[in-house]
N, C-alpha and C positions, 0 to 999 in steps of 0.2 A: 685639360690637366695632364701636367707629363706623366707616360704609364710607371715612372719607377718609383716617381712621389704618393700615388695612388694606390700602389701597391704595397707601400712603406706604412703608409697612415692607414689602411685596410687589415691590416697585419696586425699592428699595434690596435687597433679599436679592439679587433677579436680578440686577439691576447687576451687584454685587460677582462673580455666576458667569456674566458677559459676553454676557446676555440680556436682552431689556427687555419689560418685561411689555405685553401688550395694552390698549387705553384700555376705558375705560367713558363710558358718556354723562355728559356734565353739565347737568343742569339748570338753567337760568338763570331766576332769578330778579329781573330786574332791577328792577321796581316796588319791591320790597321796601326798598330802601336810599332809598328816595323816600318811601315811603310812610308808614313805621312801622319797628316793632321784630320783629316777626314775619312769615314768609313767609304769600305773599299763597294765597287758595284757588285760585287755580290752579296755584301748585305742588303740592300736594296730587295734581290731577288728575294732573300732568303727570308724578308720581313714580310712581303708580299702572299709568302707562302704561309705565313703567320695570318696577315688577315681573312685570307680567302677560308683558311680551315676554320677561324671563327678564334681563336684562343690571343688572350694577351700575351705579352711578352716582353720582354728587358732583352736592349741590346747593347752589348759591353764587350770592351776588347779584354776583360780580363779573365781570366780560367777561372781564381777564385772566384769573381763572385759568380762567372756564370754557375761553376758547382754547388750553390745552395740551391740553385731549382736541382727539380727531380728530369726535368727534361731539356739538353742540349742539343741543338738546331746550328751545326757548323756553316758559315758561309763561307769558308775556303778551302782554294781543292787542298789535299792533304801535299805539302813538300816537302824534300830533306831539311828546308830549315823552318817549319810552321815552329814545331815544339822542339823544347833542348828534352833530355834525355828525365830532368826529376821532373817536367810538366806531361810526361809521356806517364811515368811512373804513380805520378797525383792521379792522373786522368784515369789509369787500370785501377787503380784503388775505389777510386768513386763510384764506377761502373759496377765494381766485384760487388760494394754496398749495396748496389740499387738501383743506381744512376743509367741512362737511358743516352746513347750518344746519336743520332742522325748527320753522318757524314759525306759530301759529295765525293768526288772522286779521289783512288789515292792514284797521286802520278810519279813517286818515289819518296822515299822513308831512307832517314840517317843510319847509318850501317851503326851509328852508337847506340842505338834503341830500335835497330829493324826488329828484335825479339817481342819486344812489346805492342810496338804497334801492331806486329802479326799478331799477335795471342789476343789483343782487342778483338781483330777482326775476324780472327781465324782465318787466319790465310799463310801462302808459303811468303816467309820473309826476303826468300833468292828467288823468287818469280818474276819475270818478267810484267810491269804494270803497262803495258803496248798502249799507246795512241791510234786513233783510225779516224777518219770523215767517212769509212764505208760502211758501218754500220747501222745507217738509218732506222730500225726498227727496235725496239726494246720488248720482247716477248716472256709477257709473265708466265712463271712457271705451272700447266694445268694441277702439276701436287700440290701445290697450296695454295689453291682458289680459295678453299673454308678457312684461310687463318686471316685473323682482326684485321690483320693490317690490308689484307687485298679486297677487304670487303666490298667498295666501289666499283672495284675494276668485275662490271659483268658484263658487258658490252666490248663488241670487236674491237670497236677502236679503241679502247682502255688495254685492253687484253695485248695487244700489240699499238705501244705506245709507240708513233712519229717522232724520233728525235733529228731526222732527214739528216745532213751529210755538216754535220759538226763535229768537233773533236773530243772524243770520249775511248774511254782507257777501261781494259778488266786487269782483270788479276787470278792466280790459283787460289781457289778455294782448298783449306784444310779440313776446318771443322765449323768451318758454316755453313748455315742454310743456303742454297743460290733462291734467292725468288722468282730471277728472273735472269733471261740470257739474252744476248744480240742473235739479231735475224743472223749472223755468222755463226752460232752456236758458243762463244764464248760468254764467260760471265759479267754480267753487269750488275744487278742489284743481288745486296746479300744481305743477312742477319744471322748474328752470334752472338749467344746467351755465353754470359762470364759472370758465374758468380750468380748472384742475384739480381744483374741487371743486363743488358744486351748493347751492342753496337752494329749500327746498321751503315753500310755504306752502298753509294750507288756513283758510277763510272762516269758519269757529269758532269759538269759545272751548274749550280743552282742558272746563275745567269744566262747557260749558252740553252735551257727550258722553259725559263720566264722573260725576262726583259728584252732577250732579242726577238721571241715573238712577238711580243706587245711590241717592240719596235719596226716590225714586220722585215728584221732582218734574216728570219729567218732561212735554211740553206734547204729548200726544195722537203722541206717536211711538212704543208699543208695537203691534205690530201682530198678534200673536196669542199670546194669555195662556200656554197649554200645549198641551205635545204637541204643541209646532211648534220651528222655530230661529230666534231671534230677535239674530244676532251687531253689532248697529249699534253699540254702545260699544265692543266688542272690537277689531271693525275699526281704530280709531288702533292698538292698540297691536302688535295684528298688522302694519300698516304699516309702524311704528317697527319692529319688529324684524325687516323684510325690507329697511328699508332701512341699518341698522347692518350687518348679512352683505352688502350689495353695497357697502358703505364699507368695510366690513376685508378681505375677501377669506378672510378665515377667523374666523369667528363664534362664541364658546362662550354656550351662554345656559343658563340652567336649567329645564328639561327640567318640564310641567305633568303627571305622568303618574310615579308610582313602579314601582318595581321590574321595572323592563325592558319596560314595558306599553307601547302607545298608545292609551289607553281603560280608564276604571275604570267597570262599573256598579256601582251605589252603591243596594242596597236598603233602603227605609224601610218603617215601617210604623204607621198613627196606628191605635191602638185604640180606639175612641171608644163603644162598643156594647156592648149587653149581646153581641150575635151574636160581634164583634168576639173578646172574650174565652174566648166558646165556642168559635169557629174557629180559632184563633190557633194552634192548634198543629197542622193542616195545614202551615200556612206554615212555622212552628219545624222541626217535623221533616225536610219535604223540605231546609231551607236547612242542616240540621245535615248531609243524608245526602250533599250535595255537598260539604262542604267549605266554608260558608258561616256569615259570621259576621253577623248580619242584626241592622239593629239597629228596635226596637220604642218609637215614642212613646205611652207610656200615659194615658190620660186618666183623673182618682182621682175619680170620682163618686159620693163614699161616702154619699148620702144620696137619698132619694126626692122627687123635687118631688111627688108626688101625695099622698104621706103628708106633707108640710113646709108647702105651697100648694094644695093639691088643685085641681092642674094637673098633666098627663103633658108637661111638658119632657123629662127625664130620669130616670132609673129610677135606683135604687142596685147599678148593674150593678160599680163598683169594692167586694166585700165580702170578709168572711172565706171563703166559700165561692170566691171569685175567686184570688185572690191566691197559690193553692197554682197555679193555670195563670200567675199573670206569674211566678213563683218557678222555674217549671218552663223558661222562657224564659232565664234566667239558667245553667242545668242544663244545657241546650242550647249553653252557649258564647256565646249570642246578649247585645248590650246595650240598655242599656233607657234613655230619655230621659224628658220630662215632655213629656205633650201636654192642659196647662193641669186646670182642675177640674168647669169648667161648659160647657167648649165654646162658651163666647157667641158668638152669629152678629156682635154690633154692637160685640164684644170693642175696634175701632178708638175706639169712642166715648168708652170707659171714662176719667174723670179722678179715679180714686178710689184711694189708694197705704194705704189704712187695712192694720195691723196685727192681723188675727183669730185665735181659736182655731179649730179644726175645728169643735167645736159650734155656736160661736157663727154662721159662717158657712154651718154648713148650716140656718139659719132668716133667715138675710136675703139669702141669692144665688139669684136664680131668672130665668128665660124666661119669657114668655108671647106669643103672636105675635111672635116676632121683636125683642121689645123685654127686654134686660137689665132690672132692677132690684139692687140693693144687690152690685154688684161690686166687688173688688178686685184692681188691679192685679199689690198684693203679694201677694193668695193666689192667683192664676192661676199668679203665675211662681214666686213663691219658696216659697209652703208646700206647693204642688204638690211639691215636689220634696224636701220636708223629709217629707211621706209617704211619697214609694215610698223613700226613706231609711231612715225608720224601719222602714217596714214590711220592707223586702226587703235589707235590709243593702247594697246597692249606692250605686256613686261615679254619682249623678246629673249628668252635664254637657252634656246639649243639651235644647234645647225648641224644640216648633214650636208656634204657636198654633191652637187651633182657627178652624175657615175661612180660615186665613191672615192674622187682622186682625191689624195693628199700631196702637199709640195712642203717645201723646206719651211716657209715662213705660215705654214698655216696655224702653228699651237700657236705663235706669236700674236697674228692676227687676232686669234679667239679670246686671247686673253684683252688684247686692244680692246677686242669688241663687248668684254666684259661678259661672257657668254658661261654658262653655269656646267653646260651638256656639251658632248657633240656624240654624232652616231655614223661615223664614216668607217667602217672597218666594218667586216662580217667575221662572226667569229668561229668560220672555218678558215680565214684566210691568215688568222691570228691563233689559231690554237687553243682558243681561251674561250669561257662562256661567260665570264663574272668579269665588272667594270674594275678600272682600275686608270690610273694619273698618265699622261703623256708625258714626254720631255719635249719641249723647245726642240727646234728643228730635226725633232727624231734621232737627235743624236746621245749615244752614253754619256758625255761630261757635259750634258746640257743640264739645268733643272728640270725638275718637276712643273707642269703646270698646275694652276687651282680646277681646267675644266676635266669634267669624268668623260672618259672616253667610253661609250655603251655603247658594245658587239652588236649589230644586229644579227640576229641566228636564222630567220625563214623569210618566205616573199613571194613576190608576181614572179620574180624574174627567172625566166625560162630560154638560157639562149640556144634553143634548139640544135644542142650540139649532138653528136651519134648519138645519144643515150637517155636523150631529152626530149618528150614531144612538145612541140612548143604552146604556149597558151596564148589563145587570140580567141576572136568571137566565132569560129567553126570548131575550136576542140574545150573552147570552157564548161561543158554539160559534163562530159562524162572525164573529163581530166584529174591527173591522179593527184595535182597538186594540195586540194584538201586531205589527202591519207598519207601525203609526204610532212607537208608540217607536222596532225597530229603524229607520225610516227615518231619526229623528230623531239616535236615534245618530252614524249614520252621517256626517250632515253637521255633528254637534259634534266627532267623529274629526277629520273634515279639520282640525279648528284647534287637535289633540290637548287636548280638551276632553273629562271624563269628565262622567257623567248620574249623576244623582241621581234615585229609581226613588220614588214613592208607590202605595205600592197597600193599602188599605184590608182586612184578614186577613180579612174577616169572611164569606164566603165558600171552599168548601172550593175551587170554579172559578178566584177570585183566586191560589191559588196552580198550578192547571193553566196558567193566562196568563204569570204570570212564568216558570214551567218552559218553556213555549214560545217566551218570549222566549228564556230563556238558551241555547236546544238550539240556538237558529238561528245565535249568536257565534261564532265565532272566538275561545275561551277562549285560545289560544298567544299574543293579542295584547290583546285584553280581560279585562280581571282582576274577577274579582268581590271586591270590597271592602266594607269594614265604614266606616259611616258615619262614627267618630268616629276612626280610626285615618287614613280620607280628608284629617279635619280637622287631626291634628295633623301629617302630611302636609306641608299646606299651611302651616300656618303657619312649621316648620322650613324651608322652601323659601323662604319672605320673610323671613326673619331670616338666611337663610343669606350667608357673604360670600367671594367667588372670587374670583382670579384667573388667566391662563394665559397662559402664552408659548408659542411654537412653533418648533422648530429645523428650518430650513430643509433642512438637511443632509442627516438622517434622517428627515423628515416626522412626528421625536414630538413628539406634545401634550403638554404637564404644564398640572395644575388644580389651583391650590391653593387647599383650601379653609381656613376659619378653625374647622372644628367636622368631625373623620373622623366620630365619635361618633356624631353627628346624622345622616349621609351612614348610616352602619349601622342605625342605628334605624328610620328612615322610610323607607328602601331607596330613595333619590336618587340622579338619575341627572343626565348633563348632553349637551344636545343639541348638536351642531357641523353648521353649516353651511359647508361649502370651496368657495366660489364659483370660488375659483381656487389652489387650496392641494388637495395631496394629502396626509392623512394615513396612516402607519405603524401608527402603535401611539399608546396614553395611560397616563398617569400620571396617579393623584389620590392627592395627598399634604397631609397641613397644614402649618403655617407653617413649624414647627421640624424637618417631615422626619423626624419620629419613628415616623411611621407613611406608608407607600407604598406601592401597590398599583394592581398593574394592572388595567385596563380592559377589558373586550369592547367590542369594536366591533359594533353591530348597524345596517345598513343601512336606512335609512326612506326614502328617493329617492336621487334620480342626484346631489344633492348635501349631501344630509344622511343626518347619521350619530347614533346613541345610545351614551355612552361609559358602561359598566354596570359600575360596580366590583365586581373580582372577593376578597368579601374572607374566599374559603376556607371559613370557619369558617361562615359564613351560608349558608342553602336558597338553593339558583341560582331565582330568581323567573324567569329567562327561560326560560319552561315551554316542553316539547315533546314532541312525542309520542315515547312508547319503545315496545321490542318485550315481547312478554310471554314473555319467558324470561325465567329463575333459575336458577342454579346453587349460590347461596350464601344462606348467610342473611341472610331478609330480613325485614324489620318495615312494616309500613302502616299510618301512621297519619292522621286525617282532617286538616283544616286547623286543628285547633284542640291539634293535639297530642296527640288520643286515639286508642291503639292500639287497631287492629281487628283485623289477625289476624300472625299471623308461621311463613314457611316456611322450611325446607332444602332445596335445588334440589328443585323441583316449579316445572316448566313452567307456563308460561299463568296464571301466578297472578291475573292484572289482570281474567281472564273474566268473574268472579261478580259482578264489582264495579260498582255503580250509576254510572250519568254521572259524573265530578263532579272535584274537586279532591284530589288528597291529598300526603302527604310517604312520599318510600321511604328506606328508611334500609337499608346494609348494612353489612359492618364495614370500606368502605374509602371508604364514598359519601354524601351525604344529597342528597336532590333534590326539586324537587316536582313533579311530573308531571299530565296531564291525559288522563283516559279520556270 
């Protein structure tokens, strides 16, 4: 449903029952109506920053209406000709009102209204607004750690955000806040209260901090590949959505975390090895015996480079003698992905989209030093997956590439290959920790793809550089990599960011590391999830369309969404921040009120809350520990819906039972519980 009709009819229903619905941001796009017929690439960024902070929004190139919301989301840098001189003078009006403005960069202001714009921003209007690519760092100011808006930023690398060596502008501060300054000491981000409402600007482009990393343009601002926290794109939109909760005083946003969680680990697995396919089912079964749906990228190497080339690239480790252990994976519960055919290390290079048969391509695709020969595109991505298809009867829908390379025609192929996911990018080398759309050959005037592009965040891989010990079977006992992941965790937690887990099966120790990781969690609050059920997750969550009023009276919430359906499927939840509102109780209902259902409120701090619909008939996900008595009949079964054993009052039944997740059913309950 389009968000502006949704919020049109959401309006008007409350009207009519003497409530008025909450605003949403509006993104302004004003170049657009100057420029062309299409909105420009920084709304783009600038919508994105909208999803990821969780809030609806309207995006319109026109002032009016953006000024009936309470909150303006500029996508363009500020120029001498954005605004004439009475839309300069609307826009201070609005603000003095109430109104709330979030501006990217100003890079100069019409000498017919420099007065005004300054007095928005509070700043000198004869100042020079400098350009630079050497300012790399963006350093928040330690004086206003405690205000609303920097509430995120507690963590080093939020605290000094990577904007690496793009082109960003300050300006003299008059009578604003500075929040924040360049690693050069000048100012970059600011806020100035006018009136009754504020204007906040930041020395950027929305675009040159979202979409060029997502597009991995970025200019030497990643600062540690994996198995670190790299939050520097996030940070706007974390901003944004700390400063929408101190403009409304009560905030609903949509919540980055299903089923009553704050934290999903997310296990993956590339099979790429002859070993790989021998050991795999270490990993299969421990993830079975918890309660875990684990998902496996397979690599189909169905031919010998040494028997094809006679060269040892690669063995014909994907065969018929194989195939009964990925079948077995399947057996398991677990799912299966395509992790390409040849594993090309230069896979980035590839400009080859040719159409092969299997035979034909296992006499012209091979390695030798490091250097591909007769690759394609379309058989890495699409016939990869038209095998484990055939072979394995399975709905193929993610792929990760080997070494991570990406090449120009690879969205194309994915989409060819009709592929749902991909997970080729780590989200230190992207800046980002939360999924988000590709474009067609990685380029700005390309489209959007339909596949979700999912950061992986932690992993095996250890490439034993200065600072690194490497992980092999002489250092995995006492190796630090289980306290680097949870460490990393821990600091994507704070921005309720789940991880995405690589670890390479091939190894029986590989899977003793993940059990160590998982033993150390806090399962009641970390959820162990299935990679593609993550994915579609996330995508319900950005299609999704709400809104909510709040009755002052009784301090109930109501959320209405456009899709209960969805809300049940993906198990979605919605998060409320009460800056200055006290909530009762919630209601999430849809349009027509056909369906309503209350909410648990679960506590996350002193001023946020998780509103977890209770909708009966579904396993209560907000897991907790129970006692091990029975009195009635009771059934057990694992996370996948398979019964393991079933009693009639017999005490202590949970005793015998291995760590892990499962579902208790009796004849008056269903629940999912954690031992």
């Amino acid at each position: 449903m389009n968000t502006t009709f949704f919020k049109i009819l959401t309006t008007v229903i409350l009207t009519l029952c003497g409530v008025t619905a909450t605003a949403s941001i509006a993104v302004l796009d004003i170049n657009e109506q100057k420029d062309g017929d299409s909105y420009t690439l920084q709304a783009y960024s600038a919508t994105y920053m909208c999803d990821i902070s969780g809030y609806d929004y309207i995006l319109t190139t026109s002032l009016e209406e953006a000024m009936k919301e309470d909150l303006i989301l500029l996508a363009n840098i500020i120029t001498a000709n954005l605004f004439t001189k009475e839309e300069c003078l609307i826009l201070k009006q609005w603000i003095e009102e109430g109104g709330v403005l979030v501006a990217p960069a100003i890079a100069s202001i019409p000498s017919s209204c420099a007065d005004i714009v300054a007095e928005i921003f509070g700043i000198d209007a004869s100042g020079k607004f400098t350009t630079k690519s050497n300012r790399t760092i963006i350093k928040w100011n330690p004086d206003h750690y405690g205000d609303k808006e920097l509430e995120y930023l507690d963590e080093d690398n939020e605290r000094d955000t990577s904007i690496g060596e793009i082109r960003s502008y300050t300006f003299s501060p008059v009578s604003c806040d500075v929040l924040a300054s360049y690693s050069t000491g000048e100012a970059a981000v600011a806020r100035n209260i006018l009136g009754k409402g504020t204007a906040y600007t930041a020395g950027i482009s929305w675009l040159d901090v979202i979409e060029r990393n997502q597009l991995n343009k970025d200019k030497n601002s990643s600062r540690q590949y994996n198995n670190g926290f790299e939050p520097s794109s996030d940070v706007w939109s974390l901003f944004l959505r700390s400063i929408h909760a101190k403009t409304m005083g009560l905030s609903v946003w949509k919540f980055t975390v299903p089923a009553g969680y704050t934290q999903l680990l997310i296990p993956t697995h590339d099979c790429d090895s002859r070993t790989a396919y021998d050991e795999m089912h270490y990993m299969s079964e421990y993830e079975k015996s918890i309660g875990l749906r684990g998902h496996y990228f397979l690599t189909t190497h169905y031919f010998s480079d040494k028997i094809n080339f006679g060269h040892s690239y690669l063995s014909d480790f994907y065969n018929p003698e194989t195939l009964p252990k990925a079948a077995a994976l399947l057996e398991n519960g677990h799912s299966i992905g395509s992790h390409s055919i040849c594993h090309f290390p230069d896979f980035n290079k590839t400009r080859n989209t040719d159409i092969v048969t299997r035979e034909e391509y296992s006499h012209r695709a091979t390695c030798e030093d490091g250097k591909s020969t007769g690759a394609s595109t379309w058989a890495e991505i699409v016939m990869s997956k038209q095998i484990l298809e055939e072979d394995l009867g399975n709905n193929v829908r993610s792929f990760r590439s080997g070494h991570l390379c990406v090449n120009a025609d690879f969205h194309a192929m994915l989409e060819e290959g009709d592929y749902s996911f991909q997970s080729c990018y780590t989200g230190g080398d992207l800046l980002s920790e939360f999924p988000f759309f590709g474009r067609y050959n990685n380029d700005w005037n390309q489209d959007h793809t339909k596949v979700l592009t999912m950061p992986l965040h932690i992993s095996d891989v250890y490439n034993n550089k200065a600072n690194e010990e490497p992980l092999n079977n002489d250092t995995w006992e006492n190796h630090r990599a289980p306290e680097d992941w949870k460490n990393a965790m821990q600091k994507l937690r704070g921005n309720y960011a789940s991880a995405i887990l690589l670890i390479h099966p091939n190894r029986e120790w590989k899977m003793i590391l993940q059990k160590k990781l998982i033993d150390s969690l806090d399962l009641s609050e970390v959820g162990l999830y299935n990679f593609e059920d993550y994915g579609d997750f996330w995508i319900s969550r950005l299609n999704n369309k709400f809104s909510y009023y709040y009755n002052e009276e009784d301090g109930q919430l109501t959320i209405v969404t456009d899709s209960i359906g969805e809300l049940k499927k993906h198990r979605m939840t919605y998060a409320i921040d009460t800056t200055d509102k006290t909530v009762t109780s919630v209601v999430i209902t849809d349009l027509d009120a056909n369906e309503t259902y209350d909410a648990k409120i679960k506590i996350l701090s002193d001023k946020r809350c998780l509103a977890i619909p209770d909708f009966g008939d579904a396993i209560d996900t907000a897991v907790n520990q129970v006692s091990n008595d029975s009195t009635e009949y009771t059934t057990i079964y694992d996370i996948n819906g398979r019964r393991i054993a079933s009693f009639i009052g017999v005490s202590n039944i949970y005793e015998n039972l291995p760590k892990g997740i499962y579902i208790i059913k009796t004849s008056t309950t269903s629940k999912k519980i954690i031992i």
